[in-house]
N, C-alpha and C positions, 0 to 999 in steps of 0.2 A: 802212617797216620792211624789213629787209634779211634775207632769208634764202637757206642756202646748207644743201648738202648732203654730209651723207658715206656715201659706197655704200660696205658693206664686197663686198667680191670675195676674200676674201683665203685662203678657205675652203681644205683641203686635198680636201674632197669624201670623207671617210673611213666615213661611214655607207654614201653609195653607190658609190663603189669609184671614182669619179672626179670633180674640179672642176668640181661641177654648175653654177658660174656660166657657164661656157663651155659647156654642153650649148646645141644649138639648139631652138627651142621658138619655133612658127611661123615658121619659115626667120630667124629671128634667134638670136644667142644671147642666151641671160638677163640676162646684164653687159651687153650692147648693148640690148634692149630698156626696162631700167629707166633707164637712163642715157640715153635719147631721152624717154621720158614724163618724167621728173624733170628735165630740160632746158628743157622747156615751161613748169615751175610755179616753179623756185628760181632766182637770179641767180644761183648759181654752184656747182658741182659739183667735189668731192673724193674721186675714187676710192681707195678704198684694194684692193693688188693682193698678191699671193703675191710672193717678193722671187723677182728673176730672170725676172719676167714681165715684156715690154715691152707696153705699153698698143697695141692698133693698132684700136680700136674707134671710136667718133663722141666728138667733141671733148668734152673735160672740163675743167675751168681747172688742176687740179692733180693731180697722182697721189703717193701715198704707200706706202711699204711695210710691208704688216702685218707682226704679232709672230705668238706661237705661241699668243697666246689671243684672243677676241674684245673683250676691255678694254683690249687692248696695240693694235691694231689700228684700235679707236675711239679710243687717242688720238694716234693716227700720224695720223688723218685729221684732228681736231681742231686741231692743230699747225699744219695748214695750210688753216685758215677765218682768215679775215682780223678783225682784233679789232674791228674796225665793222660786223660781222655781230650782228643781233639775238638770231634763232632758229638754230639749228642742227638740219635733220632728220636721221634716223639710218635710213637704213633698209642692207636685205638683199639681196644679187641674187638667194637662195635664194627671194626673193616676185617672181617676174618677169611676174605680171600684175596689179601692180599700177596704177592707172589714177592719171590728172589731181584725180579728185575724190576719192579718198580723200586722196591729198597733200594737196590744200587743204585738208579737212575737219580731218585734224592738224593740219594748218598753223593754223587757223582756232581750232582748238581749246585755244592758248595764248592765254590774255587774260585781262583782269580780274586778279583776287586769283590765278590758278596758276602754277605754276612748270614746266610740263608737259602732254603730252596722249598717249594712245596710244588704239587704233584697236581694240575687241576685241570679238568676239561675244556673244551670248548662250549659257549654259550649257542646254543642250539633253538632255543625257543625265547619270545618275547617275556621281558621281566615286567607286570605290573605295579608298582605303586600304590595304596591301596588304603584307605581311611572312612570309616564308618560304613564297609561295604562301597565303596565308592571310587572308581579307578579316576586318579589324583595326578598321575605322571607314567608316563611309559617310557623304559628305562633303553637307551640304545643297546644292541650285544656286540658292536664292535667296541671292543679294548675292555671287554669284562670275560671273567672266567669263571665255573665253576671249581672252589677250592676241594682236595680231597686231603684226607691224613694216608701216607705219614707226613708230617716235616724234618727237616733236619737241620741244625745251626752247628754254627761255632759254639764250642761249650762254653767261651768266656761271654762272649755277647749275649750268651743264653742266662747262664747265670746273673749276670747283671743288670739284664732286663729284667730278672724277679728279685733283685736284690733287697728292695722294700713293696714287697707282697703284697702287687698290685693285685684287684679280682679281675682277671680279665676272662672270657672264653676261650681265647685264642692265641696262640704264641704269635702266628704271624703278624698281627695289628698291631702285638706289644713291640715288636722289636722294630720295626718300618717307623711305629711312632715316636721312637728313641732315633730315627734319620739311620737306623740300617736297611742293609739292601735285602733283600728276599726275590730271586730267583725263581723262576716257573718253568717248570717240566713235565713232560704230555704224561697226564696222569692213565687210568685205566678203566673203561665202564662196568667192568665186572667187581672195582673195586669197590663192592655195597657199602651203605652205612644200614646196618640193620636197627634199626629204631620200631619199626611196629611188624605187627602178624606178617601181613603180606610181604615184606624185605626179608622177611626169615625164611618163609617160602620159596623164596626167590632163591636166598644163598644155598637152601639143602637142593635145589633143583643146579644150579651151577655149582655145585661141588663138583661133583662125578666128572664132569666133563674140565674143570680143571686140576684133578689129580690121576683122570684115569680111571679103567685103560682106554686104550684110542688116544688118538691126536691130543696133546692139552690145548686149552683153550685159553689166548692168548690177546691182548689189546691189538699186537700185532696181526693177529690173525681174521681180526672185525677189519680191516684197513678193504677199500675198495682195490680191486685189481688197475692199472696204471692202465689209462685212454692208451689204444692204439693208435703209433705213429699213424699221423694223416685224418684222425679224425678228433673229433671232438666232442664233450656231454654238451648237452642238449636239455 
């Protein structure tokens, strides 16, 4: 099975007032750290960049120039996966800690009967509803998740879900809307979306401790210790 990836980088950085894939965050930057982890797990690697930006980061097999939305941009990178690629992951340089094992675990999480997988939390707190300042509906959090990037498809069903250039935000709504399956696998808390000041803070503060030295720091490793036989939480 042949998988290959496309990092969007192509972001203007307009939430936080600059191209947070180029922010450093544990003396790398974002775009360079996702693209050295994602190196390790896929044969082959498709950055996609802001046009007018030359690539001078750790080697990638192709570079492509995004559009002015993220559905123009995923398919500038598509363009150039090679048509004997199985899976196609899609991930973000806005997630720059993401690790080895959650890639495979998407990766891992296209088989059998689906056409897809993505990476997403459990819903942990109440979701509000929300109209003119005004709470409208309050949302259940059983059978909801919180979604994370990356994802990963079948590269034909992927393709052909943008075959007429839908604008969509999201791969996985486009493909589940076309009656494919999409897959859900326990994603990672440490996996940030860094969008403003504070999440950048956040990710140079969790660097260190997920690249070292000491223990890395692991989704696995947040897990609660397993109740002792005979007793029970409370």
């Amino acid at each position: 099975m042949t998988v290959w990836t496309v990092l969007l980088a192509a972001g203007s950085g307009r939430r936080l007032g600059t191209a947070k894939q180029f922010l450093y965050i544990g003396g790398q930057r974002a775009v360079d750290r996702v693209v050295r982890t994602a190196r390790r797990v896929v044969d082959g690697v498709v950055l996609v960049l802001p046009d007018g930006v030359e690539w001078d980061g750790p080697a990638v097999d192709a570079v492509a120039v995004g559009g002015s939305t993220r559905s123009q941009s995923v398919r500038a990178g598509l363009a150039l996966v090679p048509a004997l690629a199985d899976i196609v992951l899609i991930h973000d340089a806005a997630h720059p800690l993401v690790t080895e094992d959650l890639l495979r675990s998407v990766i891992a999480g296209v088989h059998d009967d689906v056409d897809g997988a993505v990476c997403a939390l459990p819903m942990t707190q109440v979701v509000h509803q929300v109209a003119d300042g005004i709470v409208v509906e309050v949302l259940p959090k059983q059978g909801q998740v919180l979604a994370q990037a990356p994802t990963a498809f079948r590269a034909h069903v992927l393709r052909q879900a943008h075959a007429h250039h839908p604008d969509v935000v999201e791969d996985v709504g486009l493909v589940v809307s076309r009656g494919g399956r999409v897959a859900v696998v326990a994603g990672d808390p440490l996996n940030l979306h860094v969008t403003s000041v504070e999440e950048w803070a956040m990710a140079c503060s969790l660097a260190p401790l997920r690249d070292g030295p000491g223990p890395r720091v692991t989704a696995a490793a947040l897990r609660p210790p397993p109740t002792p036989h005979g007793h029970r939480e409370v």
